[in-house]
Chimera marker file (.cmm) of the C-alpha trace (Angstrom):
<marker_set name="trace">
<marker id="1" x="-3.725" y="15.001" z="-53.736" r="1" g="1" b="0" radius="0.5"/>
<marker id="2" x="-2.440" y="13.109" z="-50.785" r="1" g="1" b="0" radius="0.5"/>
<marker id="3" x="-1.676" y="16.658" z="-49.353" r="1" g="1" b="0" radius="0.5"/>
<marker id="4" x="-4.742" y="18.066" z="-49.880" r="1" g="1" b="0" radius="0.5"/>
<marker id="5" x="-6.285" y="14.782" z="-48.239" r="1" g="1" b="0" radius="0.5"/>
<marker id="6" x="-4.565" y="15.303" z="-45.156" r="1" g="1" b="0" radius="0.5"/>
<marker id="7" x="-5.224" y="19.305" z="-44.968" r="1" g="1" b="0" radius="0.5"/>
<marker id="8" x="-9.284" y="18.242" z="-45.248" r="1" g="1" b="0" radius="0.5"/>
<marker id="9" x="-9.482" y="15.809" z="-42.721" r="1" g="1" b="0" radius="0.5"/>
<marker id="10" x="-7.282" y="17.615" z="-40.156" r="1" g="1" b="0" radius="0.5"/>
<marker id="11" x="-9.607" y="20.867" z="-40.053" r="1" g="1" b="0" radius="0.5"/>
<marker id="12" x="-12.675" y="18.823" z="-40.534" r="1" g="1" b="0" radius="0.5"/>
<marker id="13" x="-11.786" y="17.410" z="-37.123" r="1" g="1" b="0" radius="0.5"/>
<marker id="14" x="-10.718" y="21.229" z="-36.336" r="1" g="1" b="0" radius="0.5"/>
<marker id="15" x="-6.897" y="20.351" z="-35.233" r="1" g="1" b="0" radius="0.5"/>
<marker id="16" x="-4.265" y="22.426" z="-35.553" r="1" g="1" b="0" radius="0.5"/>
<marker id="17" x="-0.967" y="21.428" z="-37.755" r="1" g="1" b="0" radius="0.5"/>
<marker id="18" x="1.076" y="20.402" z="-34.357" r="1" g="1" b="0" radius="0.5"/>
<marker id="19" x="-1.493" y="18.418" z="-33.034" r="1" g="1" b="0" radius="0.5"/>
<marker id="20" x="-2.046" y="16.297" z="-36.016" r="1" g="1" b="0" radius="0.5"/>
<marker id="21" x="1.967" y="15.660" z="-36.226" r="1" g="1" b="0" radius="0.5"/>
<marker id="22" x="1.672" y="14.899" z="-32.307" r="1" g="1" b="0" radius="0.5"/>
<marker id="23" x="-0.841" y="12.392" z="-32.663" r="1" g="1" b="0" radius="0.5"/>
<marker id="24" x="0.967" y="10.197" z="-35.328" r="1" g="1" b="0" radius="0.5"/>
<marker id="25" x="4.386" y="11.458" z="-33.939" r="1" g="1" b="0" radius="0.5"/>
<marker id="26" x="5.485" y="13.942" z="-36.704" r="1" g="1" b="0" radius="0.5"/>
<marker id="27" x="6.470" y="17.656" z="-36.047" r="1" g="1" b="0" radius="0.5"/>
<marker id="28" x="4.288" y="20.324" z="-37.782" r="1" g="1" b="0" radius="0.5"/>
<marker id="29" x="6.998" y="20.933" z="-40.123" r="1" g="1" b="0" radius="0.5"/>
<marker id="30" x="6.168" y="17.755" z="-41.348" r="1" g="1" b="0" radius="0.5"/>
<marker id="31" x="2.351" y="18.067" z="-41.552" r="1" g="1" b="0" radius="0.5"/>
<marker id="32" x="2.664" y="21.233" z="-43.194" r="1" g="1" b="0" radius="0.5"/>
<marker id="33" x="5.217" y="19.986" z="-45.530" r="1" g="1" b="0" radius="0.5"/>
<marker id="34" x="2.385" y="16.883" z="-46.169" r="1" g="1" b="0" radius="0.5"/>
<marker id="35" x="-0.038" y="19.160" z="-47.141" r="1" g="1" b="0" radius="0.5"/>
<marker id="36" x="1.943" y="21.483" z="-49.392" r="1" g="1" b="0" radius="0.5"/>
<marker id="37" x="3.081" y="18.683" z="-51.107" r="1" g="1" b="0" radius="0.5"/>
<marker id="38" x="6.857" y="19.419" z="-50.498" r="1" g="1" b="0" radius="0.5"/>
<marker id="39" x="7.471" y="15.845" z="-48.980" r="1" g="1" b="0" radius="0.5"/>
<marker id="40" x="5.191" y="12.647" z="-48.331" r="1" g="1" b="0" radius="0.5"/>
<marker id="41" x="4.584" y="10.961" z="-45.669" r="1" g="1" b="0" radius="0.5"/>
<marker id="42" x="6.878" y="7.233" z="-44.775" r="1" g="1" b="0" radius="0.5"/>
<marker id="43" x="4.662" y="4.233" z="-44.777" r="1" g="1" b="0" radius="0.5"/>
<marker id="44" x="4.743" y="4.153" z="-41.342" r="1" g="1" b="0" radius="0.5"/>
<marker id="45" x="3.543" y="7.582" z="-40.972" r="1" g="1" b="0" radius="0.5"/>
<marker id="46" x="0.499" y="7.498" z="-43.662" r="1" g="1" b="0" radius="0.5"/>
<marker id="47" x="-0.420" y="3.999" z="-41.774" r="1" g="1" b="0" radius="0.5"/>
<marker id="48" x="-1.074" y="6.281" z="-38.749" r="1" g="1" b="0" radius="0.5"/>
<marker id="49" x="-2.824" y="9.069" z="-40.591" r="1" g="1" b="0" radius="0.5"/>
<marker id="50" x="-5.215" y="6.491" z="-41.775" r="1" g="1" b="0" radius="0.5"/>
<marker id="51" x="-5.475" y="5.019" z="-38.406" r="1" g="1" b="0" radius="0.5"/>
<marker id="52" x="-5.580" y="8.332" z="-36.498" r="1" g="1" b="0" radius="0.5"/>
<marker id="53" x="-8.811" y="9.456" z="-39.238" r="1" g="1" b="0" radius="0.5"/>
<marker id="54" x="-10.469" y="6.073" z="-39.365" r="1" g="1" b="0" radius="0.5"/>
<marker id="55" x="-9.616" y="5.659" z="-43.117" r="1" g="1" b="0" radius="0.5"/>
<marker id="56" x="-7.660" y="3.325" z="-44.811" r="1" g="1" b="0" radius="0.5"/>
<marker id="57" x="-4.931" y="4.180" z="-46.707" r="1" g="1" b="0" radius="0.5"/>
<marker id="58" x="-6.083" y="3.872" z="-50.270" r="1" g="1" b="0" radius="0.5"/>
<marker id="59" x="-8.606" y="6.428" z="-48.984" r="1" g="1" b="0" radius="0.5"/>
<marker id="60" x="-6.103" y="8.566" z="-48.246" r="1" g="1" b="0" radius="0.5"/>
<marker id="61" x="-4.022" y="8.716" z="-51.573" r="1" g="1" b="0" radius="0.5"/>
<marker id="62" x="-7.444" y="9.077" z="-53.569" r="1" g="1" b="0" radius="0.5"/>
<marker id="63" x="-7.411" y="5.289" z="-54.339" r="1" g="1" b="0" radius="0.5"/>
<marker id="64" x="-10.744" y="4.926" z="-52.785" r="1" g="1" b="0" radius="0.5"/>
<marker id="65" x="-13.664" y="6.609" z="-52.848" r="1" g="1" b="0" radius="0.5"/>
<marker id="66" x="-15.282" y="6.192" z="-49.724" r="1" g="1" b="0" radius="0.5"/>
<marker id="67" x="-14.136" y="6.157" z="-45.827" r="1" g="1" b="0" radius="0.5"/>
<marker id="68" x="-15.112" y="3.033" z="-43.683" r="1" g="1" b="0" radius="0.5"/>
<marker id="69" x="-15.690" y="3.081" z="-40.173" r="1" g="1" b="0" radius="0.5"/>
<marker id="70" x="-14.326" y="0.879" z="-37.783" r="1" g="1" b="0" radius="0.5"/>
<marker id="71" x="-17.088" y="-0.925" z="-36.130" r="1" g="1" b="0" radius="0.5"/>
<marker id="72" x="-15.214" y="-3.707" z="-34.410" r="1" g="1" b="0" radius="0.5"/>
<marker id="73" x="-16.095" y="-4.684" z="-30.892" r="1" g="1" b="0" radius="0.5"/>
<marker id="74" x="-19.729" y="-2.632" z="-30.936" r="1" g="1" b="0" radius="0.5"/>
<marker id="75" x="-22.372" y="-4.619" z="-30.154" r="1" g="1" b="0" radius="0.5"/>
<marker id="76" x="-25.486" y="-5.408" z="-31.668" r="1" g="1" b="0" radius="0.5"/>
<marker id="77" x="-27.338" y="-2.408" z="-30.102" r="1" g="1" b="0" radius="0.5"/>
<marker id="78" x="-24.524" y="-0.116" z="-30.954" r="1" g="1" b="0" radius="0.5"/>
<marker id="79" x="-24.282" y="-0.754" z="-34.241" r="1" g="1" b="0" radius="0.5"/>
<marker id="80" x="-28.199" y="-0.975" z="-34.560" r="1" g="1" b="0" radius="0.5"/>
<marker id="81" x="-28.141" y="2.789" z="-32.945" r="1" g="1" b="0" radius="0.5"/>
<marker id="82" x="-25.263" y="4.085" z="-35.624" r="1" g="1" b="0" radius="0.5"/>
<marker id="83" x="-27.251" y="2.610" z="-38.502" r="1" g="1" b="0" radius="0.5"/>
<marker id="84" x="-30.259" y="4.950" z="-37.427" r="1" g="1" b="0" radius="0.5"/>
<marker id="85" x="-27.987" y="8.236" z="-36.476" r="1" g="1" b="0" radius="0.5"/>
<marker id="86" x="-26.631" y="7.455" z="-39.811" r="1" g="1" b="0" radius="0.5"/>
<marker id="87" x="-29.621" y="7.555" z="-41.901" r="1" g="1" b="0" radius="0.5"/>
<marker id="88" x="-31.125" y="10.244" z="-39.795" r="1" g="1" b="0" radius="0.5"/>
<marker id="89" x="-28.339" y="12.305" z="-41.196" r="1" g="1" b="0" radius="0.5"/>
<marker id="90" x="-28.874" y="11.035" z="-44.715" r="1" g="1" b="0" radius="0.5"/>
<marker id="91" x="-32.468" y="12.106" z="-44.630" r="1" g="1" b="0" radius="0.5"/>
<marker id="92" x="-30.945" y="15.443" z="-43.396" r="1" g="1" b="0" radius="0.5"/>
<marker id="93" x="-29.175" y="16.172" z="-46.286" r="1" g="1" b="0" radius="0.5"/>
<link id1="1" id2="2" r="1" g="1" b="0" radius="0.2"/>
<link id1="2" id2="3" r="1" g="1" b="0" radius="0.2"/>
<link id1="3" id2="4" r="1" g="1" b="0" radius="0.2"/>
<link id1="4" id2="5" r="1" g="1" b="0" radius="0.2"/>
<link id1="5" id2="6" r="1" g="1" b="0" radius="0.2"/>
<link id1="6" id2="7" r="1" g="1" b="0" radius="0.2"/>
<link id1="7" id2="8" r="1" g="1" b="0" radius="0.2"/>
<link id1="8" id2="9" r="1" g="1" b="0" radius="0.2"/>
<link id1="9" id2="10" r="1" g="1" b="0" radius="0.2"/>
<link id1="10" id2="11" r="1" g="1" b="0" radius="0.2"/>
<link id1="11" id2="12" r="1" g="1" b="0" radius="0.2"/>
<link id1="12" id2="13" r="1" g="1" b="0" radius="0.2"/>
<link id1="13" id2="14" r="1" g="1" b="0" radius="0.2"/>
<link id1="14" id2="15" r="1" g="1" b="0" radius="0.2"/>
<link id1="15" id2="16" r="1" g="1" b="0" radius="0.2"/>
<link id1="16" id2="17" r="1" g="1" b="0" radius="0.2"/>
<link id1="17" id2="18" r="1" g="1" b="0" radius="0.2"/>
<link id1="18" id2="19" r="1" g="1" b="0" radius="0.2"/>
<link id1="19" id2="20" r="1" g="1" b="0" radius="0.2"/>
<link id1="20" id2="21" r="1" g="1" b="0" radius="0.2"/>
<link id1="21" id2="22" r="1" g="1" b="0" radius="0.2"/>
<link id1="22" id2="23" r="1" g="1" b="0" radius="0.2"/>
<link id1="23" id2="24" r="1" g="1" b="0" radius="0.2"/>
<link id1="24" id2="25" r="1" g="1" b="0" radius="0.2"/>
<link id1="25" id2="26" r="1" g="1" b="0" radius="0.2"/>
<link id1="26" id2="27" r="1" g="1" b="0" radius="0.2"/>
<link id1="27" id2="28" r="1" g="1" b="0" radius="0.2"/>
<link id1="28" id2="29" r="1" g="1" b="0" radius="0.2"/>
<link id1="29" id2="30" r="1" g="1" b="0" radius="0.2"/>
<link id1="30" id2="31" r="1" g="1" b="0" radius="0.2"/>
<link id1="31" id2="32" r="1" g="1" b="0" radius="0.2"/>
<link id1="32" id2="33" r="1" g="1" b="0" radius="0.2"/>
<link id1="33" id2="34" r="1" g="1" b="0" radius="0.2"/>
<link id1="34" id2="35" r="1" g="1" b="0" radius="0.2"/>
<link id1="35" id2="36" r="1" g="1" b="0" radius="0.2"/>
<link id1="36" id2="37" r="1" g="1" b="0" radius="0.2"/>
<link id1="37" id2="38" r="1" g="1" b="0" radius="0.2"/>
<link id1="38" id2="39" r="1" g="1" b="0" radius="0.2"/>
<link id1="39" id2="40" r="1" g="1" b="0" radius="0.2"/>
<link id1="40" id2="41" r="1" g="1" b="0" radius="0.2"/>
<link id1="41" id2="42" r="1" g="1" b="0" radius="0.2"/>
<link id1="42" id2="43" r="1" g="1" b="0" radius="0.2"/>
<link id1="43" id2="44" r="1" g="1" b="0" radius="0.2"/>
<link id1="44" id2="45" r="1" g="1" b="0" radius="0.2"/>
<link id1="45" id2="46" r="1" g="1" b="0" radius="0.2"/>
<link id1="46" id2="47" r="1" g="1" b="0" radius="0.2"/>
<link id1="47" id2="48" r="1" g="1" b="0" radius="0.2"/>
<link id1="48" id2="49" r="1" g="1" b="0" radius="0.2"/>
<link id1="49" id2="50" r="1" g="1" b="0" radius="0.2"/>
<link id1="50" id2="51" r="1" g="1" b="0" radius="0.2"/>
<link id1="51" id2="52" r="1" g="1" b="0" radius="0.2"/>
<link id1="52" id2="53" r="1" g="1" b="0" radius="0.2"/>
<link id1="53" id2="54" r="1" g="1" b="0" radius="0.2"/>
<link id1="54" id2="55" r="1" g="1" b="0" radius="0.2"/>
<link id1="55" id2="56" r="1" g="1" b="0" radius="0.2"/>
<link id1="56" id2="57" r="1" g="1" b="0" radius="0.2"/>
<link id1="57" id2="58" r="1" g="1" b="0" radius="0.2"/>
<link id1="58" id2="59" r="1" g="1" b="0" radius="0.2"/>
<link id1="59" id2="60" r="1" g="1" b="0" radius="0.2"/>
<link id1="60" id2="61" r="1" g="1" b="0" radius="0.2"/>
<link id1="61" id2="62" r="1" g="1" b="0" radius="0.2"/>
<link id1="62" id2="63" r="1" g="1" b="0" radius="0.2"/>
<link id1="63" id2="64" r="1" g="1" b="0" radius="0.2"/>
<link id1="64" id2="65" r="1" g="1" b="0" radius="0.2"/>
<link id1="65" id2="66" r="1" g="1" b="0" radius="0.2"/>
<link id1="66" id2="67" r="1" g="1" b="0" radius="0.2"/>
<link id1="67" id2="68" r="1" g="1" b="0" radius="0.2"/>
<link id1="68" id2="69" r="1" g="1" b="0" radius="0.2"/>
<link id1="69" id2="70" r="1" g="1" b="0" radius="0.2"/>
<link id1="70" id2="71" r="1" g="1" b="0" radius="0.2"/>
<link id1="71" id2="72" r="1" g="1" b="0" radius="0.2"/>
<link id1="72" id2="73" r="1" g="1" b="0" radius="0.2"/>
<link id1="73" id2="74" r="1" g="1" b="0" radius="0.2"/>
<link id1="74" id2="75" r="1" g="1" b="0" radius="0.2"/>
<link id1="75" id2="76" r="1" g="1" b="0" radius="0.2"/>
<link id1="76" id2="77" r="1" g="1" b="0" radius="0.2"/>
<link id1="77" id2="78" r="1" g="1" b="0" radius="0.2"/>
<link id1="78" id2="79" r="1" g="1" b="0" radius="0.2"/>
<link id1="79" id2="80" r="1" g="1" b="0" radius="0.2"/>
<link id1="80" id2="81" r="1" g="1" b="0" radius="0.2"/>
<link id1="81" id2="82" r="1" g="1" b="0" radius="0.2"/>
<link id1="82" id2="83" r="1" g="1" b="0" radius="0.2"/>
<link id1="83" id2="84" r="1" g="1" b="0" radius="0.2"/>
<link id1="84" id2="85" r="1" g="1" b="0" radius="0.2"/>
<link id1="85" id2="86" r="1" g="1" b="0" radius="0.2"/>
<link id1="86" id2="87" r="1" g="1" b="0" radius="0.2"/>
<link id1="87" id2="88" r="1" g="1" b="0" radius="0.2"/>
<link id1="88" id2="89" r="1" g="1" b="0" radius="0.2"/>
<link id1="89" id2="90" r="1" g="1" b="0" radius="0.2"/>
<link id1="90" id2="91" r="1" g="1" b="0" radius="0.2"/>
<link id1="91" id2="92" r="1" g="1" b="0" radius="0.2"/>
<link id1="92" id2="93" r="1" g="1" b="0" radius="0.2"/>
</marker_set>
């Protein structure tokens, strides 16, 4: 699950397998070995897969069933503007 977690997120954001493993400082062996299920991920590493998505780890290993942003340090406006693209994209759906 944790695999198939990691394969969803990193084409959702359209990255390829080496740039995912170069942004939380794995090789793409690794990444590919992730999402194949062949190995899993150290603690450290999965902490910066969550981090790196803006998820939190429970997310990640199916533990939780929604993703949170990270909102810290917008201001009032900002977070007033998100709100709205937010439910302009629920009202999309």
């Amino acid at each position: 699950m944790l695999g198939q977690m990691i394969r969803r997120l990193r084409t959702e954001r359209g990255l390829k397998q080496e740039e995912l493993g170069k942004a939380v400082c794995a090789s793409k062996q690794s990444v590919s070995n992730w999402e194949n299920e062949n190995i899993m991920p150290s603690v450290e590493i999965l902490v910066r897969l969550a981090e790196f998505f803006g998820v939190t780890t429970d997310y990640l290993l199916g533990r939780e069933g929604s993703r949170h942003l990270d909102t810290d340090g917008l201001s009032d406006i900002q977070l007033t503007h998100l709100q709205q693209v937010i439910d302009d994209l629920r009202g999309s759906e």
